[in-house]
N, C-alpha and C positions, 0 to 999 in steps of 0.2 A: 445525495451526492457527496463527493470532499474533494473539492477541490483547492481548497490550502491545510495545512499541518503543522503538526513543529515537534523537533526533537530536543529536550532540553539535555543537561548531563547526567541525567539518571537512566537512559537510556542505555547506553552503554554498557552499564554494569548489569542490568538486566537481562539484555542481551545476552552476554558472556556467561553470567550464572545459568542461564536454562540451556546453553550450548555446552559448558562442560559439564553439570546435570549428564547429560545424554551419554556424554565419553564418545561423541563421534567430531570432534571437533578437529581440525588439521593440528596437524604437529606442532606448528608456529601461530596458532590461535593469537589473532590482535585485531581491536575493531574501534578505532580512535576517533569516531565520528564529529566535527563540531557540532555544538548545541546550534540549531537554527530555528527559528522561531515562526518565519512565513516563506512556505516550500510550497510553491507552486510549478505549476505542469512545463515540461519539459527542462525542466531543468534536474541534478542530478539526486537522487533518493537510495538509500542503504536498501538492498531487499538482501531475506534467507533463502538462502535456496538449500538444497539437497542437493550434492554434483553428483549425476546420474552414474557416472563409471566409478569414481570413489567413496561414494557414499557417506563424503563426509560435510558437515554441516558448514556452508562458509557465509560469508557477508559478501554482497558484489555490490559495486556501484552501477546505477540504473537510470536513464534518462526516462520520466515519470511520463509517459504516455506512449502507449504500449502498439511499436510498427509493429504487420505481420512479413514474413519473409519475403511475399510475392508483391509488397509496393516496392513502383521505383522509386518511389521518395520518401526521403523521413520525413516530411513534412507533408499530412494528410488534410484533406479537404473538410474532414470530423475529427473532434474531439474523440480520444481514447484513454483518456485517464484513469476514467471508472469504466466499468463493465457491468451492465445488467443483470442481476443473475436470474431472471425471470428467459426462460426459452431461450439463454446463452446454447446451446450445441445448435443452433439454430446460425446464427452467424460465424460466416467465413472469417472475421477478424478475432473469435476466440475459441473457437472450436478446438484449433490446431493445440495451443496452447495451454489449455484445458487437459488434454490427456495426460501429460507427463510436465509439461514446464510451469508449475504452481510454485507459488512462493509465499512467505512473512515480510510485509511492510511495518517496520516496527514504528510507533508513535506515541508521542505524550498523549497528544489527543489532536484535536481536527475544530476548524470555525466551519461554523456556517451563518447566513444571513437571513435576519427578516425586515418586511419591510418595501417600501417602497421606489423604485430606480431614483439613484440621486440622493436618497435619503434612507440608506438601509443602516441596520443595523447588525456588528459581528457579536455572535457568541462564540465563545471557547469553551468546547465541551472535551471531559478527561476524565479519567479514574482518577477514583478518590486520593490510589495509592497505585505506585507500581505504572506498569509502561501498557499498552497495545500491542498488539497482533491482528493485521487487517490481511485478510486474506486476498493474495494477488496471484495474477499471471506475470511472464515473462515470455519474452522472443529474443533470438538476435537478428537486428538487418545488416541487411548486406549491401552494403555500395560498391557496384560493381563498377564504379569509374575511377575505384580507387587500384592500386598494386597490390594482386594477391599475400605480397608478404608485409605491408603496409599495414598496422593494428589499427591504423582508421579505418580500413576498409569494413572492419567490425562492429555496429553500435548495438548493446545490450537495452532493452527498453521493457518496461512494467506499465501495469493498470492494478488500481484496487476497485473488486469487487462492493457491490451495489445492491441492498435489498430494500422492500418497503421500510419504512420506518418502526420501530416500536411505541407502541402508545406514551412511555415516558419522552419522547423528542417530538411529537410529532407537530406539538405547536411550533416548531421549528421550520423543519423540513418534512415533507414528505419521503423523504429517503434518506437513509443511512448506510456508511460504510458497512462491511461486514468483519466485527470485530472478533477474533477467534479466542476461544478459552486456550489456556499452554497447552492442556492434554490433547488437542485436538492437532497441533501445530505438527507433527512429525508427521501422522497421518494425513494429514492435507499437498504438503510437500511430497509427499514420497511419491516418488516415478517410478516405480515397480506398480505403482495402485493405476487404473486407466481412469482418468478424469471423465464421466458422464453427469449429468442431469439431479444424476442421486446423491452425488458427492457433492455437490455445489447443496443443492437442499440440506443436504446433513450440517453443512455448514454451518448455511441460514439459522435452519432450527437450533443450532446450538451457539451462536451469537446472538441467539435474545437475551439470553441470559447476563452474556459480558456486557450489552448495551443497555439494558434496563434499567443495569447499576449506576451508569455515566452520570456525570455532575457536571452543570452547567450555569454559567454567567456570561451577562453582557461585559464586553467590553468597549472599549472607543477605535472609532475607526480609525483606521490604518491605510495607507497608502502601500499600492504593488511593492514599492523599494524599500519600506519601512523593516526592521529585523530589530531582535532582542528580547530580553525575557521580559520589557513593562508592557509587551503586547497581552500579555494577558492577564495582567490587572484589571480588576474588575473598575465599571464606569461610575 
C-alpha cells in the first residue's frame, strides 16, 4: 500500500522537464508545488493528467482518496486512496475511472511500516536519483447541496494504484505502489486509449522494473503533524 509520501524540491523541476519534453504543455505552463514531506489521505496532492478535450498536459490539485461520481458523500465508509490493481474492472468505485480518467502521482518516494502496533517502525523508500511516477485514477464529485455555479460544488479527487510487492521490498510490505517508468506515463494518461485489465497489467509488469531499483532506510518515527525534509534522515 502508500499511504504517506513526500514531495521534496526536486520535484518540480522534473515534472516540468518531462512536460515540456512532450511540447504538449499549456501555453502558461507553471507548477510551484511546496516541498512536503508527510502527505497523507485526503488531503491535497499534485496529480498529471491529460485534459481530455485539449490534450494538453497539466498539473491539477487533488484531494488524495478517490470519491466515485454516484456517492452522496465525500466522506466514504472505506478507504480509497490506493486501488488494487489485481480484478480492478471488477469494482464499481474504479471501473468508471479506469477507462479514460488515469493519471501521474508525482513522488520523491513513499514510507512504509514494519513492525508491531505501537511500536512500528517507518522506512522511506526513493530513487536513487530523479522523482516517481505512480500510476493513478481520478473522479470529480459532485455536491449537489451546493449552487450549480458555486466551484465548491466541484471536488476533484485521486487514488494510487497498488500491486503485489516486488521481491527487493517485500520484507517490508507485501504491496507496492505502482511506480511507472517516463516512457510509459503519456500512454497511461491518454483518454483516447480505454482503460481495461490489460493496461493496468501492462503497467504492473512494467513498474517492476522502476521498483526493483528503489533504495530504502529506516528512519525515526514521526507523528501524523510532523513535516520537513529530517523526516527522512536515516535512524
Amino acid at each position: 500500500m502508500c499511504g504517506r509520501f513526500a514531495l521534496d524540491d526536486k520535484v518540480n523541476a522534473d515534472i516540468t522537464e518531462f512536460v515540456t519534453a512532450t511540447g504538449r504543455q499549456a501555453e502558461e505552463w507553471s507548477w510551484d508545488w511546496e516541498p512536503r514531506y508527510n502527505i497523507k489521505p485526503t488531503t491535497q496532492i499534485p496529480i498529471l493528467v491529460d485534459a481530455p478535450k485539449t490534450r494538453e498536459l497539466r498539473i491539477e490539485g487533488a484531494r488524495w482518496g478517490l470519491v466515485p461520481p454516484w456517492s452522496d458523500s465525500l466522506k466514504l465508509k472505506f478507504p480509497t486512496f490506493n486501488a488494487r490493481t489485481e480484478g480492478i474492472t471488477g469494482k464499481a468505485t474504479w471501473k468508471g475511472p479506469l477507462k479514460s480518467r488515469r493519471c501521474i502521482v508525482p513522488a520523491a518516494g513513499y514510507y512504509e511500516w514494519t513492525g508491531e502496533k505501537g511500536a512500528k517502525t517507518p522506512w522511506w523508500i526513493h530513487p536513487d536519483d530523479g522523482s516517481l511516477g505512480f500510476a493513478g485514477l481520478y473522479a470529480w464529485w459532485q455536491d449537489k447541496s451546493v449552487a450549480d455555479d458555486d466551484p465548491a460544488r466541484w471536488t476533484l479527487t485521486a487514488t494510487i494504484l497498488t500491486m503485489p510487492t516486488v521481491d527487493e521490498l517485500a520484507s517490508i510490505h507485501d504491496r507496492n505502489p505502482v511506480g511507472l517508468p517516463q516512457d510509459l506515463w503519456e500512454h497511461w494518461m491518454d483518454p483516447e486509449t480505454t482503460g481495461d485489465q490489460a493496461l493496468v497489467d501492462e503497467a504492473v509488469n512494467a513498474s517492476r522494473g522502476v521498483m526493483e531499483q528503489l533504495e530504502y532506510h529506516r528512519v525515526m518515527p514521526f507523528k501524523a503533524t510532523d513535516d520537513g525534509p529530517q523526516l527522512l534522515e536515516p535512524a
